[in-house]
C-alpha positions in Angstrom: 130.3 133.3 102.9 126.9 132.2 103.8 124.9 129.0 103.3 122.7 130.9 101.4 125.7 132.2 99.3 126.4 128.3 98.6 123.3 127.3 97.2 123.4 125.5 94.0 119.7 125.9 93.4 117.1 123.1 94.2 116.0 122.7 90.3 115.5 118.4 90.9 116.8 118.3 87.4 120.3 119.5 88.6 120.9 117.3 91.4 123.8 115.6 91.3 123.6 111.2 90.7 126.4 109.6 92.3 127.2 106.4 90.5 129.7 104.0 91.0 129.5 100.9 89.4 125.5 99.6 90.1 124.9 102.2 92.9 123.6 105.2 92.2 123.2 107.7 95.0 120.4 110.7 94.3 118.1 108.9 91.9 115.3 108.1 93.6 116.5 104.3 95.1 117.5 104.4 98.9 121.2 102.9 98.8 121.7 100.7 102.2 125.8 100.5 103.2 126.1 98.4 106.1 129.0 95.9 107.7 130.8 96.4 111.1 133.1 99.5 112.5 136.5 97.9 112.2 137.8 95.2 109.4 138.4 92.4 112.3 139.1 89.0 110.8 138.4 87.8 107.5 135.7 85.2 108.6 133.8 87.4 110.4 133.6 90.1 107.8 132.7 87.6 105.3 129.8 86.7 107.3 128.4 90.1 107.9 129.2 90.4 104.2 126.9 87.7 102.8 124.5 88.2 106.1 123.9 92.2 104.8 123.7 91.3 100.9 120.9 89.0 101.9 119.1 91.6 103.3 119.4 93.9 100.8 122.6 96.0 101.4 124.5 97.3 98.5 128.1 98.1 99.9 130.2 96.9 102.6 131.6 99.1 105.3 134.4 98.6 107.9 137.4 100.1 109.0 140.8 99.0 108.4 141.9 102.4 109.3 140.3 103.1 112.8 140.8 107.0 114.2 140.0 106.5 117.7 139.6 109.0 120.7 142.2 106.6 122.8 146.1 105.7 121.3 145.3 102.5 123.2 141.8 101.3 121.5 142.0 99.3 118.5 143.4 101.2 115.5 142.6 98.8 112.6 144.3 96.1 110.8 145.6 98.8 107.8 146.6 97.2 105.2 145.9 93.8 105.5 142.1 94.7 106.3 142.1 96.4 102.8 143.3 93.2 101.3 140.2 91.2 103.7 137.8 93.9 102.2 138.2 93.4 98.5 138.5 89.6 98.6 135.1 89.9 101.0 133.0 92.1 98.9 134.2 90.6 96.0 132.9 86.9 97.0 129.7 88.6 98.1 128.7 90.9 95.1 129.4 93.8 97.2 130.6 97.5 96.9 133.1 98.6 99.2 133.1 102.3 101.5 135.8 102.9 104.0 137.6 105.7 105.6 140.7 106.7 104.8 142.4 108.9 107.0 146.1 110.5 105.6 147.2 111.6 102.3 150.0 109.2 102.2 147.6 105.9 101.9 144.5 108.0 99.6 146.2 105.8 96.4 146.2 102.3 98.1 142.7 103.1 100.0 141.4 103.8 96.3 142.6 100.4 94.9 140.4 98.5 97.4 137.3 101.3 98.0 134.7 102.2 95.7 133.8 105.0 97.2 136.2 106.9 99.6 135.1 107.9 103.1 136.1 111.3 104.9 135.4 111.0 108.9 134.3 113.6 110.8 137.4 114.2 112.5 138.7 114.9 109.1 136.0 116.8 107.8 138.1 120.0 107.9 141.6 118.6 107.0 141.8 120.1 103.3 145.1 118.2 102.6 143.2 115.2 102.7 139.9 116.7 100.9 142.2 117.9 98.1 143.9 114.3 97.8 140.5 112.7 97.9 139.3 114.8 95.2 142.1 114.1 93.2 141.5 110.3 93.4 138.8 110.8 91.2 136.8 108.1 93.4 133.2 109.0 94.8 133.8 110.7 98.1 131.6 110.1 101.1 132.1 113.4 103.6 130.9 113.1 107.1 130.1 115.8 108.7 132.1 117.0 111.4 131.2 116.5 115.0 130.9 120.0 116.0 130.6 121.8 112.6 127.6 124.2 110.7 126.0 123.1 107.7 127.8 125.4 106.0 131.3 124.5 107.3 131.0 121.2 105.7 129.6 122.8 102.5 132.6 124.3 102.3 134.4 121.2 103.1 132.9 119.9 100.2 133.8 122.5 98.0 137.5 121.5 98.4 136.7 118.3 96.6 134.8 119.7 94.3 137.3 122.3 93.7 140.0 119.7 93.2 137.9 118.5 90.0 136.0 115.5 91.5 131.8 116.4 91.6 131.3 113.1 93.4 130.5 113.9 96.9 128.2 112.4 98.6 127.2 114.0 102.3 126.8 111.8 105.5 125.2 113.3 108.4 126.4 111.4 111.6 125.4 113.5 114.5 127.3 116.6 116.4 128.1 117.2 119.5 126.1 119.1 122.1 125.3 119.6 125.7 123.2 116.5 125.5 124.8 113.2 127.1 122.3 110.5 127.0 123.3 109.7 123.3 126.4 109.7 121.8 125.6 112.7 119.6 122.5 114.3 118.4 121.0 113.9 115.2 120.3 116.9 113.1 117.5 115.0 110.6 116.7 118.8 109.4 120.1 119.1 108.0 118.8 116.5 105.6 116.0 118.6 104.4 117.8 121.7 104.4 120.8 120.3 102.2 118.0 119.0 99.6 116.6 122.1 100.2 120.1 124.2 100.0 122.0 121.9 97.3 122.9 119.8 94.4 124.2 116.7 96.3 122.9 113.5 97.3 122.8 113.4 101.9 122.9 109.8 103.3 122.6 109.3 107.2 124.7 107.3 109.9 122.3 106.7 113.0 124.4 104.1 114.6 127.2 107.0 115.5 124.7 109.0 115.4 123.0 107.7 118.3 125.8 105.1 120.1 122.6 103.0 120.5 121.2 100.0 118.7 117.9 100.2 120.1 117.9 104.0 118.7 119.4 102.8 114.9 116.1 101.5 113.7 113.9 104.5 114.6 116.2 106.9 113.6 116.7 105.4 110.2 113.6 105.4 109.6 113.5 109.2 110.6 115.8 109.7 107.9 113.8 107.8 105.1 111.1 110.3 106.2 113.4 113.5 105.9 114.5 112.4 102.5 117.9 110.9 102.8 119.4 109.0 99.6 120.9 106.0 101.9 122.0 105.0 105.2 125.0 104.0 106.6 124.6 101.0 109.2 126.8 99.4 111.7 126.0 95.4 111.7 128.6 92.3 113.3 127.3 89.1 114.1 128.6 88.9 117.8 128.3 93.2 119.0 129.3 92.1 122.2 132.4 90.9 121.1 133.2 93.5 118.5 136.2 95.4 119.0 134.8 98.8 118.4 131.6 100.0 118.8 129.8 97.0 119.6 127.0 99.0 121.3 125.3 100.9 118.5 125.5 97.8 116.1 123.0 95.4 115.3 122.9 91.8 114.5 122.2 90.6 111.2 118.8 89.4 111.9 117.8 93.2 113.5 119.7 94.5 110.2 117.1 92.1 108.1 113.8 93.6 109.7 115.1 96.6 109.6 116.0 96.8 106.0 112.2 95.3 105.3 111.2 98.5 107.2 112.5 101.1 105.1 112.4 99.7 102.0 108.4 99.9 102.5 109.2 103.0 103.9 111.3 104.6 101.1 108.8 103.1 98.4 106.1 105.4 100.2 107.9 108.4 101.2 109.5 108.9 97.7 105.8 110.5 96.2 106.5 113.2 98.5 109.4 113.6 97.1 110.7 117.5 95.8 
């Protein structure tokens, strides 16, 4: 099968609208998701919580489930992060994305998440895809760190097969020769899914890039290329986060950013296909 073979058409009037509750992903409005890499106390998340709402954020991220490259790094809090995720983004008028990464927690991950988040190490693990789909929850599908366009197409198709149409694409960055960032940025995947498919493509520049100083310029790229949302890393204190400190900003960068692209979105969206 080719990408070409997957296309769904690019009649605007069949896109797919991802909704859950008051966000609605492919309809025109940019849909911000920001909060901190890993669920870490209940305090702190509460104050990137109300810190990101401020700003103009419409779902809370963090991982209470952390896949990590090291057995030794931080893994998460499991399920007692879940539990500091719904009180938090409950208090704050919040929606709530995170990662779940086994079939045996997909149920207890769906009673706390709004929208269900595939990594990229898990982009290819159709177990998991199939369990998603069944969960009948909005699925957010990163694309994998070394996969084709049309890999995770095809990764997405296993959700969709499994009767859920709510997928929603995250490009993150793969992996190639270059070292100075933490993966490069493929911003014409954007295009070409809009280009190729039916469903709404959101980007994550902070793992994207592994930089801060890179997040705001590259999210502003992606307003440019078309993306439906972004996916943003913020904590209060990033030097004293316990995962990924380095590619998140603090609230106050989060706030001029999100003044940025709002203006930019507005603008961008007349060019719209």
């Amino acid at each position: 099968m080719t990408v070409a073979t997957l296309s769904r058409g690019v009649d605007v009037r069949a896109r797919k609208v991802i909704e859950s509750g008051a966000l609605s992903f492919g309809g025109g409005e940019l849909v911000v998701i920001a909060g901190p890499c890993a669920v870490e106390d209940e305090e702190t998340l509460l104050e990137v919580a109300l810190g990101v709402r401020a700003a103009g954020a419409r779902a809370l991220r963090g991982g209470a489930y952390k896949p990590r490259s090291s057995p030794h790094s931080f893994q998460g809090l499991g399920r007692p992060g879940l539990k500091m995720l719904k009180d938090v983004a409950a208090a704050a008028g919040l929606a709530v994305v995170t990662e779940v990464l086994d079939t045996r927690d997909v149920e207890i991950v769906s009673e706390v998440a709004d929208i269900l988040q595939i990594g990229s190490r898990n982009m290819q693990n159709t177990a998991l895809l199939k369990e998603a789909g069944r969960a009948q929850r909005p699925v957010l599908l990163k694309r994998g760190m070394s996969s084709t366009i049309e890999e995770w197409l095809l990764a997405a198709e296993y959700v969709r097969a499994s009767g859920n149409e709510q997928v929603i694409l995250c490009e993150r960055g793969i992996r190639t020769f270059e070292t100075a960032t933490r993966n490069t940025l493929d911003l014409s995947a954007v295009s070409l899914l809009k280009e190729l498919g039916d469903l709404p493509v959101i980007v994550d520049p902070s793992h994207a890039t592994g930089l801060k100083e890179l997040v705001p310029p590259m999210s502003r790229a992606a307003v440019a290329a078309g993306a439906d949302g972004l996916l943003i890393e913020v904590h209060p204190r990033p030097e004293q986060a316990l995962c990924d400190g380095q590619q998140s900003l603090t609230l106050s960068e989060f706030r001029l950013l999100m003044a940025q692209v709002t203006q930019l979105a507005a603008y961008t969206r007349q060019f719209s296909y």
